[in-house]
Backbone bond lengths (Angstrom), bond angles and torsions (degrees), N, CA, C in turn:
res aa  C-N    CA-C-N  psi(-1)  N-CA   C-N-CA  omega(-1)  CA-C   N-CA-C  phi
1 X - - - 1.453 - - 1.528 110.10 -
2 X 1.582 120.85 -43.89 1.102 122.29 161.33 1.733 114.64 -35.47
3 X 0.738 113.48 -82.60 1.524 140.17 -127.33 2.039 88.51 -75.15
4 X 1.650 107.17 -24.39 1.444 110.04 173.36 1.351 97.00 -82.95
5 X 1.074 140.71 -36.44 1.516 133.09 -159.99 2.104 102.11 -70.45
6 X 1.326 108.71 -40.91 1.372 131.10 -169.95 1.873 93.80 -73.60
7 X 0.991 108.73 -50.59 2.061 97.44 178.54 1.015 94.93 -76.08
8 X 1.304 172.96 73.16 1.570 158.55 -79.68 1.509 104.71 94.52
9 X 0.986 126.18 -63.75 1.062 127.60 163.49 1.460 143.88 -40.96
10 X 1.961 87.46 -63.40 1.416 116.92 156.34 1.354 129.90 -31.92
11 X 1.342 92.14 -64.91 1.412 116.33 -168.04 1.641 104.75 -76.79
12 X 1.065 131.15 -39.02 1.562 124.47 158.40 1.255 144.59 -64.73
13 X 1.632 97.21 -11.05 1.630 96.38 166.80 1.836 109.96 -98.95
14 X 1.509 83.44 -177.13 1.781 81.79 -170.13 1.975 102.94 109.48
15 X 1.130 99.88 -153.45 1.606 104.58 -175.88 1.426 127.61 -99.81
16 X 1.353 109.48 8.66 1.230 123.89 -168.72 1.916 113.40 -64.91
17 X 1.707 104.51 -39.41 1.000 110.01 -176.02 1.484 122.78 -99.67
18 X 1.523 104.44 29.30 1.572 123.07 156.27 1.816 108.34 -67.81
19 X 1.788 101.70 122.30 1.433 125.60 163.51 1.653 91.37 -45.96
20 X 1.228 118.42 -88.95 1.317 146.16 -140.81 1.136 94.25 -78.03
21 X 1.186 112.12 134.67 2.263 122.83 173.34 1.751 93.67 -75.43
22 X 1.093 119.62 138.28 1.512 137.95 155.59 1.506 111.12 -27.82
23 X 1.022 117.08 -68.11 1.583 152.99 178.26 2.048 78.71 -38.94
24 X 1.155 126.39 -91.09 1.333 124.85 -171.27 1.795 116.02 -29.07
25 X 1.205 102.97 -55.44 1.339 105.58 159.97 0.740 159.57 -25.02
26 X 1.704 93.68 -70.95 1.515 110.27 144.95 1.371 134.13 -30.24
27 X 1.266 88.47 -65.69 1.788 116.12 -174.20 1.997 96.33 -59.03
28 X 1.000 107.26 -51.91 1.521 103.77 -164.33 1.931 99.34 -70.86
29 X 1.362 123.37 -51.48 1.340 99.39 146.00 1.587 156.85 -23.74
30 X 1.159 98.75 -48.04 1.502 120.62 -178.86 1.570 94.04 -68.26
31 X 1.224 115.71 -49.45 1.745 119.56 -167.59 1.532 106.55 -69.15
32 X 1.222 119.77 -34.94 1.380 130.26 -167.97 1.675 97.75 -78.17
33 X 1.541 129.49 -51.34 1.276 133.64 155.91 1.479 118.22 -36.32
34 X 1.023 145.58 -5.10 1.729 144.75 -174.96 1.451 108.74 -118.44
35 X 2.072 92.43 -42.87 1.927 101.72 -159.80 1.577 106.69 -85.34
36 X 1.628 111.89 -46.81 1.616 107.33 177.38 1.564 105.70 -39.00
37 X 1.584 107.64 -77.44 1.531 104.21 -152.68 1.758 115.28 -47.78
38 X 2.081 102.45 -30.04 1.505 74.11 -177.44 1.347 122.50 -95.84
39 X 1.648 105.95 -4.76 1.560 102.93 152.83 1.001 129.01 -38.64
40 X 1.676 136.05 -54.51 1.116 120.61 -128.58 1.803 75.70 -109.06
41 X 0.962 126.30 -46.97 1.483 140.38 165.63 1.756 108.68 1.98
42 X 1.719 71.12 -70.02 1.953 93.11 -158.63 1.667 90.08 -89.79
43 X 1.238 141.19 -53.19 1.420 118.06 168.71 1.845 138.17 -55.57
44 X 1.643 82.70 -33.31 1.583 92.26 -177.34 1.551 100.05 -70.74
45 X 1.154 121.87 -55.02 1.956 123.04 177.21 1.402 88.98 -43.24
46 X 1.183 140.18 -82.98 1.465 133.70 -135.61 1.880 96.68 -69.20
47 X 1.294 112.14 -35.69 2.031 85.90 -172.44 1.461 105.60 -90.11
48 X 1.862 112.65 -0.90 1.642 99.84 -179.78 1.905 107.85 -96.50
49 X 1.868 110.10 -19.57 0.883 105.12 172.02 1.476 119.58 -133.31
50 X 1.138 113.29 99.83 1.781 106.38 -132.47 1.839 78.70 -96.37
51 X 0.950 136.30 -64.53 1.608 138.09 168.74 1.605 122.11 -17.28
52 X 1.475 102.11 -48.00 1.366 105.05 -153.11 1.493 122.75 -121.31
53 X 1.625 96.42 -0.16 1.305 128.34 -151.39 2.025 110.99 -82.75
54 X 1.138 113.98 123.09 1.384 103.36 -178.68 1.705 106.04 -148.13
55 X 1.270 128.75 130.39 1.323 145.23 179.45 1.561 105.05 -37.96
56 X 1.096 112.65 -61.22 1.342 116.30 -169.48 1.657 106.35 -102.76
57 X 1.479 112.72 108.00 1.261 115.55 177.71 1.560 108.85 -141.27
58 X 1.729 105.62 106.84 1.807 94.40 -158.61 1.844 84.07 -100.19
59 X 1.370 103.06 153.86 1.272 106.98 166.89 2.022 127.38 60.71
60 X 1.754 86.28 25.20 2.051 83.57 -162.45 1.628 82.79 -121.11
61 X 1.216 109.28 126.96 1.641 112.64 146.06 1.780 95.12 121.85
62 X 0.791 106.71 27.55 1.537 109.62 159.42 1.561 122.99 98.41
63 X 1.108 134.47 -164.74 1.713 127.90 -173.23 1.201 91.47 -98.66
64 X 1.421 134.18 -40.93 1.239 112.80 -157.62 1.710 103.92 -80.35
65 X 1.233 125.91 -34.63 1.643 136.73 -164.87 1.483 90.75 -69.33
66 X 1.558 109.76 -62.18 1.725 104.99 174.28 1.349 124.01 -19.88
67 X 1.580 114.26 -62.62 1.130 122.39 -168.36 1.261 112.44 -76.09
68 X 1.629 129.63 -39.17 1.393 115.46 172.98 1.239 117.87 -66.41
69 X 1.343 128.60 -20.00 1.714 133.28 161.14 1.225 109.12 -49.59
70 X 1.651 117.96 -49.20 1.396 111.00 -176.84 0.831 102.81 -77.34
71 X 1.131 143.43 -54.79 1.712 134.25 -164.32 1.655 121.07 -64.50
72 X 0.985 92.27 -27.90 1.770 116.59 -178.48 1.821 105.72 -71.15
73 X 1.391 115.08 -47.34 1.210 113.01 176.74 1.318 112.52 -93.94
74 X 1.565 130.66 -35.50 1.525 116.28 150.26 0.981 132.71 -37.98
75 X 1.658 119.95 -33.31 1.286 103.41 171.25 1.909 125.37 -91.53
76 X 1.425 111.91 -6.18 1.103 112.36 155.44 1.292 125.37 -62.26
77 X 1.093 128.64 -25.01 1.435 140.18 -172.83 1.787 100.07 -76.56
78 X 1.220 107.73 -45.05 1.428 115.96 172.40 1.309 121.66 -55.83
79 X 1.247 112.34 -51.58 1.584 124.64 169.36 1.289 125.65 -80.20
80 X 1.660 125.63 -3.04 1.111 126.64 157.67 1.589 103.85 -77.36
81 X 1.323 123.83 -58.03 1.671 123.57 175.37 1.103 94.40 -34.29
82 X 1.313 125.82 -81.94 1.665 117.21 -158.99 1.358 132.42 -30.88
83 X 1.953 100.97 -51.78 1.493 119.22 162.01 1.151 106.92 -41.08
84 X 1.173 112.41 -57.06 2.329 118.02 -168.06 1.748 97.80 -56.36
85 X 1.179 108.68 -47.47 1.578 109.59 -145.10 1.692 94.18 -71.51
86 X 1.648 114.40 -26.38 1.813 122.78 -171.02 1.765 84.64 -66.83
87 X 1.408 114.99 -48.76 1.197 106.70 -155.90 1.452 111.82 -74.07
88 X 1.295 124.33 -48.73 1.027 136.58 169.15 1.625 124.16 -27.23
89 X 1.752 100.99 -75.11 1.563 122.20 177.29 1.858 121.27 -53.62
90 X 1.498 82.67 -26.60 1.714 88.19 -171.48 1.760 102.82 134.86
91 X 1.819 111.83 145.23 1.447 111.80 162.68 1.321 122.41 -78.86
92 X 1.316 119.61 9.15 1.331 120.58 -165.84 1.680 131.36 -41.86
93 X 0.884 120.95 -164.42 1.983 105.49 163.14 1.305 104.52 -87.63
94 X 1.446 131.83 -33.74 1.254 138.87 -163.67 1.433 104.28 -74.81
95 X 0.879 115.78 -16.63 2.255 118.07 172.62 1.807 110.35 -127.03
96 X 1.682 87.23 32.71 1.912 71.12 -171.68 1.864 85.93 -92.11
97 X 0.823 119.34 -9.12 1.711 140.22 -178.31 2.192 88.78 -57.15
98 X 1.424 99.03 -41.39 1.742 86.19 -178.08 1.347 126.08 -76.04
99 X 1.706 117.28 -16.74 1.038 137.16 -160.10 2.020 95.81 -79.85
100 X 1.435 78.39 -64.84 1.672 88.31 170.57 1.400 133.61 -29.37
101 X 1.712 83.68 -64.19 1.678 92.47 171.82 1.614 114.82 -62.70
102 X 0.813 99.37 -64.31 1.711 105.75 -174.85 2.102 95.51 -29.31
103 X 1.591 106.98 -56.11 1.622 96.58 -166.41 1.762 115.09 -80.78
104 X 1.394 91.97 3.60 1.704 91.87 167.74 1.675 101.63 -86.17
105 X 1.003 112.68 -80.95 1.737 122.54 161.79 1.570 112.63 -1.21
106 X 1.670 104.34 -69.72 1.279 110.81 167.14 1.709 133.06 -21.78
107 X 1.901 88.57 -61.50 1.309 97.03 -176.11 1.549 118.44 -86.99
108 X 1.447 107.54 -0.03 1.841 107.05 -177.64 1.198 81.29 -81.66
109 X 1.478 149.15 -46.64 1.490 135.95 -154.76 1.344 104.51 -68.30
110 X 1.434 138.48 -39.80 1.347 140.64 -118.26 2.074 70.99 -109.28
111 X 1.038 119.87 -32.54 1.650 120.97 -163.66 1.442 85.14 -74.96
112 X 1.111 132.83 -50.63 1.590 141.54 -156.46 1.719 96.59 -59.97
């Protein structure tokens, strides 16, 4: 009786008893990686600088703003691949390591 209860066990842990498919995740990640930054981007500029404010501004507002623009959207670009590449390659355990990265990445940019 033991020894059935314990392959029972076995066999139920792990990912099996995920609601949500991987694949959703992914996907709802990946979307959240593109839509936050330019949400908050293109809304947050327009109600903090409602006068002066324009989407596309290459090279305006100093060395230091420059560079967190670049770095900030380079690294979204990074963490969108990652998202694609989880979705792409497979949800498996062996690429859930991309998902991760991509939403750590994600969120160092979104601070930047």
């Amino acid at each position: 009786v033991g020894l059935g209860l314990q392959e029972e066990i076995e066999q139920s842990s792990g990912d099996q008893g995920l609601i949500v498919p991987k694949e959703f995740t992914g996907l709802v990640t990946f979307c959240c990686t593109l839509l936050v930054p330019l949400f908050s981007h293109g809304v947050g500029g327009l109600l903090f600088h409602p006068e002066s404010w324009t989407f596309h501004h290459p090279l305006d507002g100093g060395r230091s703003h420059v560079t967190a623009q670049a770095t900030g959207w380079s690294l979204i670009g990074v963490a969108g691949l990652l998202h694609l590449a989880f979705l792409v390659f497979g949800s498996g355990h062996e690429h859930v390591f991309l998902l991760h990265s991509g939403s750590v990445i994600s969120t160092i940019a979104e601070v930047l």
